[in-house]
C-alpha positions in Angstrom: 0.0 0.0 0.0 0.8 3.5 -0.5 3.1 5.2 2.2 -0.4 8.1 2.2 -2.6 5.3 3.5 -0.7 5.4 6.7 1.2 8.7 7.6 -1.2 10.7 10.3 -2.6 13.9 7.9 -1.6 17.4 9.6 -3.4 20.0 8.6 -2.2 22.6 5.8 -1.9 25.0 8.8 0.4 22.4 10.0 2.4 22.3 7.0 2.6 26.0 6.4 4.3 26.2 9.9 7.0 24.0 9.4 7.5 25.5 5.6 7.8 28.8 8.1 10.1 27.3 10.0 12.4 25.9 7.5 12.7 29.3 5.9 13.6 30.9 9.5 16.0 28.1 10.0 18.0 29.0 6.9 17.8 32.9 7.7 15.2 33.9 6.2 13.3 33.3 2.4 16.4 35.4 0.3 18.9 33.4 2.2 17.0 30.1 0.9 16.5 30.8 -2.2 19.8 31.9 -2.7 21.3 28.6 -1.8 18.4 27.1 -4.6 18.8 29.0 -6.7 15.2 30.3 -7.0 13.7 34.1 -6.4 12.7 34.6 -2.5 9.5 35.8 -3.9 9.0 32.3 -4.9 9.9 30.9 -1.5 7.8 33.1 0.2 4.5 32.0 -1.6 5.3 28.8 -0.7 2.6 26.8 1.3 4.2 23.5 1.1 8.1 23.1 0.0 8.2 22.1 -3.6 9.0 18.4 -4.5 11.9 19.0 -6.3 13.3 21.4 -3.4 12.8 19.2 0.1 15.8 17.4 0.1 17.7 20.7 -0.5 15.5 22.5 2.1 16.1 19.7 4.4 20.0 19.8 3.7 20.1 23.5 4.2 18.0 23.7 7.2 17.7 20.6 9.3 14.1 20.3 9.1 13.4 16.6 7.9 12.0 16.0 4.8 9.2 13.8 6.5 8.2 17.3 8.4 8.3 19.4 5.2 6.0 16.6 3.0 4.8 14.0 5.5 2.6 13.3 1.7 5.6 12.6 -0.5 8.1 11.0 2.4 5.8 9.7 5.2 6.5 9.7 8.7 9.7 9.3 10.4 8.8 6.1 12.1 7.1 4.8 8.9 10.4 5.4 7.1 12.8 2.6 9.0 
C-alpha cells in the first residue's frame, strides 16, 4: 500500500508552519533561495516546499524532509 494510506494527515496550517520554519532556519526566504537558486518571492508563496526542493531545504536547514512533506516521504517512524 501507498506510504499516504498510513502517515497521520496534519493540517495545511500544519504544513505551512513548518514551511515557516524551514525558511527561518536558513535565515530567512532570500537566504533560501539563494542557496536554490530560485527568487525569494518564490519561496515566500510557498505553502508546502516544492518536490523537487525538500531534500535541498532539508539539507540546508535541518528540518526533515518527513516534516516538510509527510505526503511525498511519510512519517519518520514509517520510514525505518
Amino acid at each position: 500500500m501507498p506510504v499516504s494510506k498510513f502517515y497521520r494527515v496534519k493540517t495545511m496550517q500544519d504544513l505551512k508552519a513548518i514551511t515557516t520554519k524551514a525558511i527561518e532556519q536558513a535565515g530567512g526566504g532570500a537566504m533560501l533561495a539563494r542557496e536554490l537558486g530560485v527568487t525569494r518571492q518564490a519561496v515566500y508563496q510557498w505553502k508546502l516546499v516544492p518536490p523537487q526542493h525538500v531534500l535541498d531545504v532539508e539539507r540546508i536547514t535541518g528540518v526533515s524532509r518527513h516534516q516538510l512533506r509527510p505526503d511525498l516521504f511519510g512519517t519518520p517512524e514509517l520510514a525505518r
